[in-house]
C-alpha atoms as a printed R data frame, in Angstrom:
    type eleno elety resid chain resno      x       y       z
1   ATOM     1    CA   UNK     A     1 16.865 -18.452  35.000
2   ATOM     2    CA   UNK     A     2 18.375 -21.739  35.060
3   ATOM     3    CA   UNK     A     3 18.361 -22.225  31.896
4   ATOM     4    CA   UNK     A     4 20.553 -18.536  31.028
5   ATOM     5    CA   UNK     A     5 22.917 -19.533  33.495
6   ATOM     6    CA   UNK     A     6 23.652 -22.929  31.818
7   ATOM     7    CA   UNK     A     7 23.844 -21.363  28.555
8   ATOM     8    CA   UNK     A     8 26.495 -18.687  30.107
9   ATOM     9    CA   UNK     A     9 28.418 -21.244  31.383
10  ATOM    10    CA   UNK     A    10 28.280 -23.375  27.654
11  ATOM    11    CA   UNK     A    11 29.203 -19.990  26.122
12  ATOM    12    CA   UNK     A    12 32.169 -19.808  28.599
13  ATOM    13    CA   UNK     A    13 33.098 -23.442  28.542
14  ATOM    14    CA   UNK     A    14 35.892 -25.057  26.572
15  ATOM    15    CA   UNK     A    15 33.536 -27.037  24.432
16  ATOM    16    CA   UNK     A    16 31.711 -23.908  23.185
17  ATOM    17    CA   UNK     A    17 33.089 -23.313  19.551
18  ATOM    18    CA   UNK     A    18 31.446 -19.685  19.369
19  ATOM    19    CA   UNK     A    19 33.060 -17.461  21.825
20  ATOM    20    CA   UNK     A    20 30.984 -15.332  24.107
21  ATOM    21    CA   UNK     A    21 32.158 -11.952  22.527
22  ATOM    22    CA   UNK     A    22 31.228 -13.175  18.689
23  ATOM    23    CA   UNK     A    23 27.743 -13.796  17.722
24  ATOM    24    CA   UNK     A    24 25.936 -16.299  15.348
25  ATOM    25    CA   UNK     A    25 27.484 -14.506  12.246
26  ATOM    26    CA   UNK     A    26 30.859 -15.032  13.488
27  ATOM    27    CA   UNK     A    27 30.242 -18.922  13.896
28  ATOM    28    CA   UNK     A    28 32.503 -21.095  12.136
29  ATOM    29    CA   UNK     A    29 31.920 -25.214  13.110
30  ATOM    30    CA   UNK     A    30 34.363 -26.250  11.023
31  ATOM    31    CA   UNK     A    31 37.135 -24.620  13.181
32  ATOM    32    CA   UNK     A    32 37.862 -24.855  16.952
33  ATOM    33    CA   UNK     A    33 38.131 -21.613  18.056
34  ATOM    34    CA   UNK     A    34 39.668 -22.136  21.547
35  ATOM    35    CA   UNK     A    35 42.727 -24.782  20.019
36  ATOM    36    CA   UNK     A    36 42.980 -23.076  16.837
37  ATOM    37    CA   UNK     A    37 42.536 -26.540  15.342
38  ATOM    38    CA   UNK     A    38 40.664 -27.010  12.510
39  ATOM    39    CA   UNK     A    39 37.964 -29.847  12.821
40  ATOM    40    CA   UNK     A    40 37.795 -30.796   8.919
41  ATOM    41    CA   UNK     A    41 41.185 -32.466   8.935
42  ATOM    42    CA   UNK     A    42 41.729 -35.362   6.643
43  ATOM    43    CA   UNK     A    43 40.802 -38.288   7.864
44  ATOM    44    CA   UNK     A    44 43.758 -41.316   7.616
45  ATOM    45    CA   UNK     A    45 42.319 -43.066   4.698
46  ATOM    46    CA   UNK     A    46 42.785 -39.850   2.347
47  ATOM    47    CA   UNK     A    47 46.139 -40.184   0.905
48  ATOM    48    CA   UNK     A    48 45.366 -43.758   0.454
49  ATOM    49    CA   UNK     A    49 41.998 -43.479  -1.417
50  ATOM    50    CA   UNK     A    50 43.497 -40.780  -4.078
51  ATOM    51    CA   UNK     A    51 46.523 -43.410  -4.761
52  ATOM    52    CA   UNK     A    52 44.059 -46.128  -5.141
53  ATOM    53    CA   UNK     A    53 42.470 -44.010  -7.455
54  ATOM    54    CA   UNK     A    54 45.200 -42.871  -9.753
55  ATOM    55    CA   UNK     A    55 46.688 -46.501 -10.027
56  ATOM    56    CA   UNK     A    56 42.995 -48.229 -10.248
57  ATOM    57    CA   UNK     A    57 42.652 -46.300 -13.535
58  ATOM    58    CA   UNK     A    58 45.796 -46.611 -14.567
59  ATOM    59    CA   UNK     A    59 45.323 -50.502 -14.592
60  ATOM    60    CA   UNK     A    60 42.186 -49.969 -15.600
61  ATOM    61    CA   UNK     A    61 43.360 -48.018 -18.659
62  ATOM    62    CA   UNK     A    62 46.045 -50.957 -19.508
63  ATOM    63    CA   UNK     A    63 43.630 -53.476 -19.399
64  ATOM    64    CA   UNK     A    64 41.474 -52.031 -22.030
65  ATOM    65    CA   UNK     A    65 44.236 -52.036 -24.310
66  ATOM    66    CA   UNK     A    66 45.547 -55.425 -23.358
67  ATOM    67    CA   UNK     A    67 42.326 -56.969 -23.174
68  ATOM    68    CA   UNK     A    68 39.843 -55.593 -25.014
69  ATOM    69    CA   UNK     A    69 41.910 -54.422 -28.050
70  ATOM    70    CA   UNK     A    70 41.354 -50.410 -27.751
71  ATOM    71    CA   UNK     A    71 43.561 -48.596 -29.820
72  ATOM    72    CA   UNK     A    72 46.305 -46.956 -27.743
73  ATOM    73    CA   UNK     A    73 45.213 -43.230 -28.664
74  ATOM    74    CA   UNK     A    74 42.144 -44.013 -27.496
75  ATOM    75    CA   UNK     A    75 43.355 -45.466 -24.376
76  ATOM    76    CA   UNK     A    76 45.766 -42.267 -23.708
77  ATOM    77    CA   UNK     A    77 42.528 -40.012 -24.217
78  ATOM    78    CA   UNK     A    78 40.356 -41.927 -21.935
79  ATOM    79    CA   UNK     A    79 43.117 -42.001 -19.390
80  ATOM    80    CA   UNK     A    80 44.091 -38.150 -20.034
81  ATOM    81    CA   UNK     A    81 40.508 -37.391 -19.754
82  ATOM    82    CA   UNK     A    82 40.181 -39.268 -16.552
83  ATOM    83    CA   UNK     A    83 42.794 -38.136 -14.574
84  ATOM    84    CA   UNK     A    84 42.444 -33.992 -15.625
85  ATOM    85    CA   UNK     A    85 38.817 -35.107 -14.044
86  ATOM    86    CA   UNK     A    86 40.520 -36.813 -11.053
87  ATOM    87    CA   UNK     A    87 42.751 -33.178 -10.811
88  ATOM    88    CA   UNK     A    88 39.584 -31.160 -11.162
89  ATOM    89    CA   UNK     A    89 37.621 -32.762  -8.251
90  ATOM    90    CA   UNK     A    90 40.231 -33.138  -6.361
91  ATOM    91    CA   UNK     A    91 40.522 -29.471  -6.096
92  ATOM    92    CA   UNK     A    92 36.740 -28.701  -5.809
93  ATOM    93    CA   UNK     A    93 37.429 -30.945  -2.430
94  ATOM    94    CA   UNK     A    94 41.109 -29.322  -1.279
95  ATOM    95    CA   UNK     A    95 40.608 -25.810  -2.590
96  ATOM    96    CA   UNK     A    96 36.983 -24.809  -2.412
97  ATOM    97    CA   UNK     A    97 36.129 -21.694  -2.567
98  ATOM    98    CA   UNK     A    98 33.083 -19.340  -3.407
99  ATOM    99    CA   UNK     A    99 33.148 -19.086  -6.804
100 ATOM   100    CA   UNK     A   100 34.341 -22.937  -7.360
101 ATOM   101    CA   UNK     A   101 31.417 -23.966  -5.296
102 ATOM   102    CA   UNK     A   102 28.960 -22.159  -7.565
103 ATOM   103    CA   UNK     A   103 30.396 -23.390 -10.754
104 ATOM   104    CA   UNK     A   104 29.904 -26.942  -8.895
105 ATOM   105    CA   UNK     A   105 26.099 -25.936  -7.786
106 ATOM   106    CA   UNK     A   106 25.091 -24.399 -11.443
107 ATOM   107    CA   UNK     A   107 27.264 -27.348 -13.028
108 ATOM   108    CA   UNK     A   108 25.302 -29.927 -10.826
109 ATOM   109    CA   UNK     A   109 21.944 -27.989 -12.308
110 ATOM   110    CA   UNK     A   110 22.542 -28.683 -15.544
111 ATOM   111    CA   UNK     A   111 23.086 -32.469 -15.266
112 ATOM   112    CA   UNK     A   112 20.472 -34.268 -13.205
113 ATOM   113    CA   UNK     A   113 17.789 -31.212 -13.192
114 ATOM   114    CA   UNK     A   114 18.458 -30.046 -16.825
115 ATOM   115    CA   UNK     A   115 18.104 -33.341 -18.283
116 ATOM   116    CA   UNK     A   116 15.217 -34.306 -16.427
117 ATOM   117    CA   UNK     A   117 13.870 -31.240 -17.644
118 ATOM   118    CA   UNK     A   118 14.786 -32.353 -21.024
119 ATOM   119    CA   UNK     A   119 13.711 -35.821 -20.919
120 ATOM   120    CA   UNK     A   120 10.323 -34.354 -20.085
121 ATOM   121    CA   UNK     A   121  9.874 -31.692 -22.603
122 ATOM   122    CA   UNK     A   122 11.007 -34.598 -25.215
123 ATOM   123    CA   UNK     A   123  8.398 -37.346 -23.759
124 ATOM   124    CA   UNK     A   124  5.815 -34.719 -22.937
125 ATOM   125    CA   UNK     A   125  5.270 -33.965 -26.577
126 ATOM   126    CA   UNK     A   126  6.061 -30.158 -26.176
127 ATOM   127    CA   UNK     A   127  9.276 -31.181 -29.057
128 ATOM   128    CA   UNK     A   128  7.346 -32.487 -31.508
129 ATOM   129    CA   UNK     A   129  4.873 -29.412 -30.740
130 ATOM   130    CA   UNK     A   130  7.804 -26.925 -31.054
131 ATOM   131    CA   UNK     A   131  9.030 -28.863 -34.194
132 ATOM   132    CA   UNK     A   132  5.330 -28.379 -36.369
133 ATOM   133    CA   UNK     A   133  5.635 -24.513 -35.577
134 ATOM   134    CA   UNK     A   134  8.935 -23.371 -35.917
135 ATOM   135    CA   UNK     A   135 10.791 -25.782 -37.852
136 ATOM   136    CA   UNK     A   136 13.429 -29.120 -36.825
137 ATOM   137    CA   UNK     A   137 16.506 -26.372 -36.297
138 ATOM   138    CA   UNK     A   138 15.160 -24.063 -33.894
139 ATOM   139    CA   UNK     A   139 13.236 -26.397 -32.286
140 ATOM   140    CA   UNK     A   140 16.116 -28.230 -31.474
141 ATOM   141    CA   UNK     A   141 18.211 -25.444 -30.497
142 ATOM   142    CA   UNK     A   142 15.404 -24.366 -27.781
143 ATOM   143    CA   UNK     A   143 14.694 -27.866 -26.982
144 ATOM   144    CA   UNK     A   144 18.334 -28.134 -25.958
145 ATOM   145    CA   UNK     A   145 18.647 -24.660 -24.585
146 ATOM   146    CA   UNK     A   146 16.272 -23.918 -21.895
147 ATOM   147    CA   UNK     A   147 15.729 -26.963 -19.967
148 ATOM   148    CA   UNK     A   148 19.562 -26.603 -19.417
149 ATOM   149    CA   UNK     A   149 19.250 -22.963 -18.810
150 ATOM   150    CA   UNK     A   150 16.463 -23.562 -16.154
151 ATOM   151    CA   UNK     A   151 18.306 -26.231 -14.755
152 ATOM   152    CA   UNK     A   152 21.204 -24.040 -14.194
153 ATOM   153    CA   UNK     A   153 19.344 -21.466 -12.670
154 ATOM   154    CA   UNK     A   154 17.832 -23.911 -10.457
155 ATOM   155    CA   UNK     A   155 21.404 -25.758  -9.361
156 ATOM   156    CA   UNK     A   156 22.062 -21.737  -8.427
157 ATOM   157    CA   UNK     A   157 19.400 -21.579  -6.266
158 ATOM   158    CA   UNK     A   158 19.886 -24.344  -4.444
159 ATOM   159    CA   UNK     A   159 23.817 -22.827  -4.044
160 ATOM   160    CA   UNK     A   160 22.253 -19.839  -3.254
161 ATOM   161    CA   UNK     A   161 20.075 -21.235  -0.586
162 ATOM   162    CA   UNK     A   162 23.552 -23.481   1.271
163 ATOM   163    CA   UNK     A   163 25.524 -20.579   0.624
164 ATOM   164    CA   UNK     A   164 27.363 -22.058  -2.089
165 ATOM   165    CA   UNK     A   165 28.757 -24.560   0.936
166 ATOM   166    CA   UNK     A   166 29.038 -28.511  -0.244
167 ATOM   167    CA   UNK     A   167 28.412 -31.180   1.648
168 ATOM   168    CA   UNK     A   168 31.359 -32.089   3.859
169 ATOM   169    CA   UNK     A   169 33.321 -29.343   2.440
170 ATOM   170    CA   UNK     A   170 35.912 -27.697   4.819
């Protein structure tokens, strides 16, 4: 009994995010619902960090061309590369939303789980086993394909199961 009235009082409290009317489905911890303020706000050392950034690969970018004597288209592809990459997570981290997120999960997939998968169908011997049976082409066309494939479908899954949510993702 004690214990319902504490929790009635929490639920009716100030520090309760959930009101009392909403239930568990309507719960939101990223946003205050008695202030209306939202709880993710940027912290002080945002602005900063994206500046340092941009201009840390800038110099970096002038440096290899000073320095290490890298051709200057090279140097503008590198740096056009980097900084459309720069644009690109900065969004995933501003402007997430459902279908971003998943592209990030299934993207995520392919690149650590896929090419484990790959580095152990190659050092496993199942290549080279593919390879005697159905020739160096196809081989390496499946030997390429599905380890990436499964490691999609398995960066999904793990979306799936955080509801496409990333970590420390308003």
């Amino acid at each position: 009994m004690i214990e319902d009235k504490r929790l009635k009082e929490f639920l009716q409290s100030e520090a309760c995010p959930v009101p009392p009317d909403k239930g568990p489905k309507d719960y939101n911890p990223f946003a205050c619902v008695h202030t209306g303020m939202s709880i993710s706000t940027k912290p002080w050392w945002w602005k900063p960090l994206w500046i340092a950034i941009l201009l840390s690969t800038i110099v970096f970018g002038a440096m290899k061309y000073f320095l290490f004597n890298i051709p200057v288209e090279r140097v503008a592809g590198g740096l056009a590369l980097t900084l459309v990459m720069l644009g690109v997570s900065y969004y995933i981290r501003i402007k997430s939303s459902r279908r971003v997120n998943r592209g990030v999960y299934v993207l995520l997939g392919i690149s650590p789980i896929g090419f484990c998968l790959w580095m152990l169908c190659a050092l496993s011997g199942i290549g080279r086993f593919l390879t005697t049976f159905l020739g160096p082409w196809l081989s390496l066309i499946i030997g390429f394909t599905v380890p990436l494939t499964m490691g999609a479908f398995i960066g999904d899954w793990i979306g799936k199961r955080m509801n496409y949510r990333l970590p420390l993702s308003p």
